[in-house]
VEXBALO-471098 format. One record per residue (C-alpha): x, y, z. Coordinates in steps of 0.5 Angstrom, whole numbers, padded with zeros to 4 digits. Layout:
// VEXBALO-471098
> c1/c2/c3
> X/Y/Z
...
END
This chain:
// VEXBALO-471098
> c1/c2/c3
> -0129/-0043/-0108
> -0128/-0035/-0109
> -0123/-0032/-0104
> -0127/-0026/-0100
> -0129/-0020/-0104
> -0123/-0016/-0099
> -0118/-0020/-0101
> -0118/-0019/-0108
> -0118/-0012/-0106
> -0112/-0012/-0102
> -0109/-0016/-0107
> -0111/-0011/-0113
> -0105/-0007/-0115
> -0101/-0015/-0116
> -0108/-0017/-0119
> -0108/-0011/-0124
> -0100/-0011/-0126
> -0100/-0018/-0127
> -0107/-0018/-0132
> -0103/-0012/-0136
> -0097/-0016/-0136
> -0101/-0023/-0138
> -0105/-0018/-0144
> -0098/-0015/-0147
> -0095/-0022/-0147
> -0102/-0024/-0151
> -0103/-0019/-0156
> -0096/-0017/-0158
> -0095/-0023/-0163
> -0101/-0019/-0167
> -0097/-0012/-0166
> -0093/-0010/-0172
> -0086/-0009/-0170
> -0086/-0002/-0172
> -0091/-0001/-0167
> -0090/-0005/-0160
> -0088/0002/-0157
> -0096/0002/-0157
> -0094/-0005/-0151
> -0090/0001/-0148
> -0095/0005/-0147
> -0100/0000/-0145
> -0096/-0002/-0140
> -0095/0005/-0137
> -0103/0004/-0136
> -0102/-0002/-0132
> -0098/0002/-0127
> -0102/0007/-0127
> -0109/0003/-0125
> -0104/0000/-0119
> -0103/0006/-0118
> -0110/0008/-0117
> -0111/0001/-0114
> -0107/0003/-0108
> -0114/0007/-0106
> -0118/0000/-0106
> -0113/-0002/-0101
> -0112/0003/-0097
> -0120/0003/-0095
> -0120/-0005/-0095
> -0113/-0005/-0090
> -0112/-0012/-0087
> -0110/-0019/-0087
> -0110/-0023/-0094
> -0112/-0030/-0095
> -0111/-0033/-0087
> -0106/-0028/-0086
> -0101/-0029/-0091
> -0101/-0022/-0093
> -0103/-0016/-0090
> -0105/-0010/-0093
> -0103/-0004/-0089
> -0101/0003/-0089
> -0093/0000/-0088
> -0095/-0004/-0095
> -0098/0002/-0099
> -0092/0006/-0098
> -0087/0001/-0101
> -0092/0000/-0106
> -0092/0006/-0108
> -0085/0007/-0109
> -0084/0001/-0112
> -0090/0002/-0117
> -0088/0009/-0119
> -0081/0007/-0120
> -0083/0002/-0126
> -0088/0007/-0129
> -0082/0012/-0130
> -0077/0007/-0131
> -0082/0005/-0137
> -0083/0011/-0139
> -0075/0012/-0139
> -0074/0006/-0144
> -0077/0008/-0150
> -0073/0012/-0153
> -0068/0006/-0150
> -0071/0000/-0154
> -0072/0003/-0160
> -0065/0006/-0161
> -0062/-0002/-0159
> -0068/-0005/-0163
> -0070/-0009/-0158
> -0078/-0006/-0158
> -0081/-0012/-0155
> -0087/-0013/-0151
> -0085/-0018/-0147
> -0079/-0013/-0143
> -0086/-0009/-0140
> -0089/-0016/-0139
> -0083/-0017/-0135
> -0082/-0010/-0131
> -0090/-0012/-0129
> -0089/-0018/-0127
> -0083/-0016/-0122
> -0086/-0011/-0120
> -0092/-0015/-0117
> -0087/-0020/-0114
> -0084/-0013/-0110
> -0091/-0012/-0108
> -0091/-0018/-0105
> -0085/-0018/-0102
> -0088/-0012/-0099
> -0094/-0015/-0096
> -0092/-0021/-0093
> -0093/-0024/-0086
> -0090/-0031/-0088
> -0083/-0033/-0090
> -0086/-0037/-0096
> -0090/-0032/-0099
> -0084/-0027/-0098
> -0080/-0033/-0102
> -0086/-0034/-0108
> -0085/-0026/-0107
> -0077/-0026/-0108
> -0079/-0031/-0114
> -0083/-0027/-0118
> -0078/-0021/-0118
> -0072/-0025/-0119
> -0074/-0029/-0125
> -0077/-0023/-0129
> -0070/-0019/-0127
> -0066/-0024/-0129
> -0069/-0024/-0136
> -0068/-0016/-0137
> -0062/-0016/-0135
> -0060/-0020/-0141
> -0065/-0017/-0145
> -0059/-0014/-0150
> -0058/-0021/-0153
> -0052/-0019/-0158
> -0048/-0016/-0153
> -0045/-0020/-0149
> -0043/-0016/-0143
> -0051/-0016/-0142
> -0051/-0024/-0143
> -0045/-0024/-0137
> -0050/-0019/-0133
> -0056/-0024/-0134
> -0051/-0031/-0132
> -0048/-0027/-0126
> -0054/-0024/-0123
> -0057/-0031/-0125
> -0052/-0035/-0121
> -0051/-0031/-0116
> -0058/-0030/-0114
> -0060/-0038/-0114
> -0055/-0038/-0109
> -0057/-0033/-0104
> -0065/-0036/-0106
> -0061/-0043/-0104
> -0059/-0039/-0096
> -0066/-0035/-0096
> -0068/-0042/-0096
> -0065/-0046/-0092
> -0066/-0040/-0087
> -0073/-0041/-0087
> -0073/-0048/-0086
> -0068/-0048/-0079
> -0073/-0041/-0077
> -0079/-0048/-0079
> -0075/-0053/-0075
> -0074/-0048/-0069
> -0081/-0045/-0068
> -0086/-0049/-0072
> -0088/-0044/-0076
> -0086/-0039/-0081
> -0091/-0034/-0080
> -0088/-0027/-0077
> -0094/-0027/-0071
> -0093/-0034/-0069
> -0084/-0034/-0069
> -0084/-0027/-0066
> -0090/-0031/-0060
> -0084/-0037/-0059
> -0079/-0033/-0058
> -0081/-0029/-0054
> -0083/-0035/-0050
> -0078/-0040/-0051
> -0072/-0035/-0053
> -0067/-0036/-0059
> -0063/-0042/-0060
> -0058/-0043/-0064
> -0063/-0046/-0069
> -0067/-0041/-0069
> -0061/-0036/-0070
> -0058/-0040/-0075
> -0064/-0039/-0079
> -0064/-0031/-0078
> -0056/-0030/-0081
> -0059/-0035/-0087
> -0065/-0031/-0088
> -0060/-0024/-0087
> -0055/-0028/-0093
> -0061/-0028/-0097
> -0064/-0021/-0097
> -0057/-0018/-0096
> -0056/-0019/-0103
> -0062/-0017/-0105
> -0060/-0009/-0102
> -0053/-0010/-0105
> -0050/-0010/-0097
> -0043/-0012/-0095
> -0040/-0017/-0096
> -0046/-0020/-0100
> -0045/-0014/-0107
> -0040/-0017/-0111
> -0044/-0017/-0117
> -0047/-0011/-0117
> -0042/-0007/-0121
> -0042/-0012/-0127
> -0050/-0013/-0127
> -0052/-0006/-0127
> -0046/-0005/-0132
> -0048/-0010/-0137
> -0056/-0009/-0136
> -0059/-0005/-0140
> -0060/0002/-0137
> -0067/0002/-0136
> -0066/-0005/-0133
> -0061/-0002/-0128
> -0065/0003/-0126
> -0070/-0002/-0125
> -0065/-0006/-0121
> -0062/0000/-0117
> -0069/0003/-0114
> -0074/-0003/-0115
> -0071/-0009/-0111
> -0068/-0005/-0106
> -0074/-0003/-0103
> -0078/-0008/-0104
> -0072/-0012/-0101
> -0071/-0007/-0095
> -0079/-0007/-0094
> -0079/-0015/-0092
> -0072/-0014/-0088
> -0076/-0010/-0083
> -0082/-0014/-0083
> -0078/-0020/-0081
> -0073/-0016/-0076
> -0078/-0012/-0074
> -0085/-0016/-0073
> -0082/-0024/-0073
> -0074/-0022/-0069
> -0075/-0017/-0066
> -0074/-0020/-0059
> -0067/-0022/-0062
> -0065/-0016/-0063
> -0059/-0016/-0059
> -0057/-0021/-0063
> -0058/-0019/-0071
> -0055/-0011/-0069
> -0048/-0012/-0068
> -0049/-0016/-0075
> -0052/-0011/-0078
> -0048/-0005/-0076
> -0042/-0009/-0079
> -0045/-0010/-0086
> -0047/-0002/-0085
> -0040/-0001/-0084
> -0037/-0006/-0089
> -0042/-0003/-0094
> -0041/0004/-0094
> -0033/0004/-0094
> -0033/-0001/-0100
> -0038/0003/-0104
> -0035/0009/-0104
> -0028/0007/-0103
> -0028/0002/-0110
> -0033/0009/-0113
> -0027/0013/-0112
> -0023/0009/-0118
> -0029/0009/-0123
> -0028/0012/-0130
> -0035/0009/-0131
> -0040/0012/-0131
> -0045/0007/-0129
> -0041/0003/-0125
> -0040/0010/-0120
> -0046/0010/-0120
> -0047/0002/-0118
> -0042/0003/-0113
> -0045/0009/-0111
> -0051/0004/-0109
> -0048/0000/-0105
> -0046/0006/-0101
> -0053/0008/-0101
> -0056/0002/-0098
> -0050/0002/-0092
> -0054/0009/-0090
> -0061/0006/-0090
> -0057/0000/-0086
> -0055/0006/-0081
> -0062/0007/-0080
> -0064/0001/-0079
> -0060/-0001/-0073
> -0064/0005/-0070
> -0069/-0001/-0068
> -0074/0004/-0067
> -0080/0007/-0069
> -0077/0013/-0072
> -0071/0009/-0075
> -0077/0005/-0079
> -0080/0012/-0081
> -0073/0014/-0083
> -0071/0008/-0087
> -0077/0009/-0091
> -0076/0016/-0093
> -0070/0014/-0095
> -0073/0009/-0099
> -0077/0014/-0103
> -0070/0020/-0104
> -0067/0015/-0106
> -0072/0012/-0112
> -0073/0019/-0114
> -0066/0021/-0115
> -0062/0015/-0116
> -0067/0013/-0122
> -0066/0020/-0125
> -0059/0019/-0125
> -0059/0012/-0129
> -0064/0016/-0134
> -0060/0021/-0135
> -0054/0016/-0137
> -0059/0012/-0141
> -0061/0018/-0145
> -0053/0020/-0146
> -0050/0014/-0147
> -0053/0014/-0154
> -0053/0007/-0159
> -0050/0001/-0156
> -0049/0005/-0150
> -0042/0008/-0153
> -0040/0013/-0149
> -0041/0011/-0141
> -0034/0014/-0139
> -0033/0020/-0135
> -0030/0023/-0140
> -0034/0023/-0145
> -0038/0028/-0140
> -0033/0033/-0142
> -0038/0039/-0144
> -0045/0037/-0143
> -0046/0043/-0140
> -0045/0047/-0146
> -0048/0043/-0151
> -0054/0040/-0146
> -0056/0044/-0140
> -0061/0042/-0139
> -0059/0034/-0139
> -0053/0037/-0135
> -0056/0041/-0130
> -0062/0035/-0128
> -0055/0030/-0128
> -0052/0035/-0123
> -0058/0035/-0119
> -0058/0028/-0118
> -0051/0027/-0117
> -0052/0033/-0112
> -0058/0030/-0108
> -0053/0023/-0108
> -0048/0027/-0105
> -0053/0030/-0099
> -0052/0037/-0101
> -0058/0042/-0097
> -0064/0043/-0100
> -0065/0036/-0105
> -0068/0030/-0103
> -0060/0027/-0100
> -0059/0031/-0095
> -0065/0031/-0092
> -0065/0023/-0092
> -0059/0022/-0089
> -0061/0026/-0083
> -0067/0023/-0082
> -0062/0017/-0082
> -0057/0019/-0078
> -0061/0023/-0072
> -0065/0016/-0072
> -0058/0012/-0070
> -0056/0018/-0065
> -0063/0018/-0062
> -0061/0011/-0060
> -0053/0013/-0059
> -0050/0010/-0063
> -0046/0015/-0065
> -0040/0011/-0067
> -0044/0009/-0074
> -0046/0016/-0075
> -0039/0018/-0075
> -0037/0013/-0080
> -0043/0015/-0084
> -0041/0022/-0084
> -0034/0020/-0087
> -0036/0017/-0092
> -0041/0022/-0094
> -0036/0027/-0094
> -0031/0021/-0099
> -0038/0020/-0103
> -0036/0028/-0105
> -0030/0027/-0109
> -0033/0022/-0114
> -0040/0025/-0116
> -0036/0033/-0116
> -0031/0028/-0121
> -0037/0028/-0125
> -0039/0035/-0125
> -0033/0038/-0126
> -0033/0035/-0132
> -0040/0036/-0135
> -0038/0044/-0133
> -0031/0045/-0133
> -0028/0041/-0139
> -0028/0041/-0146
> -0032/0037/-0151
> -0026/0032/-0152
> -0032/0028/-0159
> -0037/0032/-0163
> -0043/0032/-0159
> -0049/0028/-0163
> -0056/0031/-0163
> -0060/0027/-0159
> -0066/0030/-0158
> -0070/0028/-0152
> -0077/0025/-0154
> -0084/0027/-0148
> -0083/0020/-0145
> -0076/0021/-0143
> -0077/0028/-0142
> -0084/0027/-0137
> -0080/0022/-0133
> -0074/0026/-0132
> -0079/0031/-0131
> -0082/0028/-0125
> -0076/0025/-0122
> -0073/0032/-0121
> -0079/0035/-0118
> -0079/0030/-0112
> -0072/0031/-0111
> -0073/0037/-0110
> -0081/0037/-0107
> -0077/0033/-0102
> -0072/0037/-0100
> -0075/0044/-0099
> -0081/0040/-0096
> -0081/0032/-0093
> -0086/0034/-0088
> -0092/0031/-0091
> -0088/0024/-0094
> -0084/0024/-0087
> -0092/0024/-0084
> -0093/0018/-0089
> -0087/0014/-0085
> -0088/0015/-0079
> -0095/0013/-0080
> -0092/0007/-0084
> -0087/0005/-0079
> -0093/0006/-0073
> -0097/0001/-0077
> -0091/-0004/-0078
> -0092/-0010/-0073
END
């Protein structure tokens, strides 16, 4: 029997993803090696149709398939964020692939595939179809994380990040089935329903800390990041951008939906674990960033910061701290994804020159490479007038709202550390000399438009969040 026409409408940004991702993996045997960009670019067209099945959604929002998924303003926020990452991260990987001649179709398939699995972790109002969720998106990133197949610190990233992930899948696991034994259920209606009514147990609470485990390494939070700088090293930078947008929302998204709508009534008890992990999270990233000579490993322990700020947000347990978490979700997208592009684009064949001494000069010899770099590294920083600034306002003033001024001062240190390491890099783009000969290295549409893009929204939402904040706010309103 077919499922409701409403359904499959609700459903239809993961239906398209996974049908564009199943006809890459058919016709790319019958594709000459010469032209399997062309899997490229049609998959690019698979984004954009989730993209345009976002509207299908928005006008069927509601519960799908008894109540497993929900489709509401929440989701396709988080749906947009996710899916335009892939379409740029897609575009940005082009030139990549080609230049390591690895040119195959089953690297867009992948980024589909996990891209539907983030959807799914977005829309989920039951704790195993989270996990089948997680699932999807694992796997396909596990893949693409050693898709440089000769090399072998990708081989190294693909097995860390493999292992590691199993592992804290294992606890996410666990976690489901003490939060099952405790309440009978794993559906977030009914568990918020039992807590309310019978209060939490120490079952129960063991479950919500496994549950944590699991997820706090998906959004690479204290202590649960240690394999963050060698995946996003060692992966291919498209990958890592992927990596450091992609899953940390979808992940994040899940986080509030089951903090939120399933254990919101035992927020005095997830609160001090969370303030904790911001703490941790924020003084490790920016403290190991401040000793990186990699370039793509500041930027690694740079994510890890980032993901303490959002966690200074979430603690908020509000409305608005909601709004804020998901507004920082999208500055963070735009600018952390340029930035691994940029790298990307940089790094040259066999990712060569990854140091921030090979910076030396760039922005005399690639101004514009240089001044997009600098914007990024800039908005990162949370300078006034790009996309950071603006979201870590929003974080911050969510966490004040609710006095918790401690954590905001330990945000604003940390913020005011995170300047060292970013400037480090772009004094050395604008005020060292070249140390090597520059190689020409032009930059092709693909790459251009996807830089394009990011740059622009970084900018857009930092002179003018208004209209994206609404969104938030709206999303955060229909969370429950």
């Amino acid at each position: 029997m077919f499922p409701p026409l409403q359904d499959l409408y609700r459903l239809a940004p993961e239906i398209v993803l996974c049908a564009f991702g199943m006809l890459i993996m058919l016709i790319d045997p019958f594709v000459p090696a010469g032209r399997r960009r062309s899997m490229g670019w049609l998959a690019f067209a698979g984004t954009l149709a989730a993209l345009a099945s976002l509207r299908w959604a928005a006008m069927n929002t509601g519960s799908a398939y008894s109540g497993l998924l929900r489709m509401d303003t929440f989701s396709l926020f988080v749906h947009g964020i996710v899916i335009s990452v892939a379409a740029l991260a897609i575009l940005g990987s082009f030139d990549y692939l080609d230049r390591e001649g690895i040119q195959r179709g089953e690297y867009y398939a992948l980024i589909l595939f996990a891209t539907a699995g983030m959807g799914i972790l977005a829309g989920a109002t039951e704790l195993l179809t989270a996990f089948i969720g997680l699932e999807m998106s694992s796997i396909s990133t596990y893949i693409l994380a050693g898709f440089r197949r000769n090399v072998q610190k990708s081989n190294e990233a693909s097995l860390k990040y493999f292992l590691l992930g199993s592992f804290a899948t294992a606890f996410f696991l666990y976690g489901i089935a003490l939060t099952y034994g405790a309440t009978r259920s794993t559906r977030f209606d009914v568990i918020s329903q039992a807590i309310a009514t019978h209060g939490t147990g120490t079952l129960l609470i063991l479950g919500l800390g496994l549950i944590f485990v699991g997820l706090g390494f998906k959004v690479v939070a204290a202590p649960f990041q240690i394999y963050t700088p060698d995946v996003y090293e060692g992966a291919p930078t498209p990958v890592t951008a992927i990596l450091a947008c992609g899953p940390k929302a979808a992940a994040f998204a899940l986080m509030l939906r089951i903090f939120y709508s399933a254990f919101g009534g035992a927020s005095h008890i997830w609160f001090w674990a969370i303030w904790v992990s911001a703490v941790l999270t924020m003084c490790i990233g920016n403290f190991a960033a401040l000793v990186q000579t990699n370039v793509k490993r500041l930027l690694a322990y740079s994510s890890i910061a980032h993901a303490g700020y959002i966690l200074v947000a979430f603690v908020a347990a509000s409305q608005i701290g909601v709004a804020a978490v998901l507004f920082y979700l999208a500055a963070y997208a735009a600018m952390t994804l340029g930035a691994f592009l940029i790298v990307a684009h940089v790094g040259g064949t066999g990712e060569q020159r990854l140091a921030i001494a090979d910076y030396a000069g760039l922005g005399a010899e690639h101004p514009w490479v240089a001044a997009s770099f600098a914007l990024f590294l800039f908005s990162l920083l949370g300078l006034p007038a790009t996309a950071g600034f603006l979201a870590k306002f929003y974080a911050f003033q969510a966490a004040l709202d609710q006095r918790i001024v401690w954590l905001v001062v330990i945000a604003a240190i940390n913020s005011v550390i995170g300047a060292y390491y970013y400037l480090k890099v772009v004094v050395a783009m604008y005020f060292h000399e070249p140390n090597k000969q520059w190689p020409a290295t032009p930059m092709r549409a693909p790459m251009f438009i996807s830089l394009l893009v990011t740059s622009a929204a970084t900018i857009y939402l930092g002179v003018l969040p208004d209209r994206l904040m609404q969104w938030a706010i709206a999303s955060a309103r229909s969370l429950r």
